[in-house]
N, C-alpha and C positions, 0 to 999 in steps of 0.2 A: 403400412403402419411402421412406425418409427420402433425399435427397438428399446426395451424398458434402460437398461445397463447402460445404453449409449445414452439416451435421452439425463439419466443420473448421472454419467460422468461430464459431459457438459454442462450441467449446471453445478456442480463441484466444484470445477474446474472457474466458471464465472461467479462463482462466491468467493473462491480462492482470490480471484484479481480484483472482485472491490474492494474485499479485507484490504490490499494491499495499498488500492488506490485511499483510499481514509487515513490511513496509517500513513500513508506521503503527504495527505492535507493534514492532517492532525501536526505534522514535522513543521511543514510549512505556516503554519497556524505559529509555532513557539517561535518560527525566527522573525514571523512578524511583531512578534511579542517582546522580543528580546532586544534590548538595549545596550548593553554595555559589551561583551565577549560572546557574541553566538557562534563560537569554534565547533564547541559541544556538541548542538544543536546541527549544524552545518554536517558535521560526519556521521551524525544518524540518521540524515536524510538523503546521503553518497548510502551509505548501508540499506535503505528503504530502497533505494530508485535499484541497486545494484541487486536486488532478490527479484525484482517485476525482471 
């Protein structure tokens, strides 16, 4: 039998990384969005990729 604490810190841990992964499509979403300067856009999604 699997241990309660371990079984709760890996799925903490894979909620942590889809938060993460949405929040990089979310980014990626604006610079497909964006038309004229997505600099902005582009260094929050270096900032996104560089926390995963």
């Amino acid at each position: 039998m699997k241990n309660a604490d371990e079984v709760l810190r890996r799925k903490e841990l894979e909620i942590k990384r889809v938060k993460g992964e949405i929040e990089a499509l979310r980014v990626a979403a604006q610079l497909l969005r964006e038309k004229e300067d997505p600099a902005p856009v582009r260094q929050k999604l270096a900032k996104v990729l560089r926390i995963r």
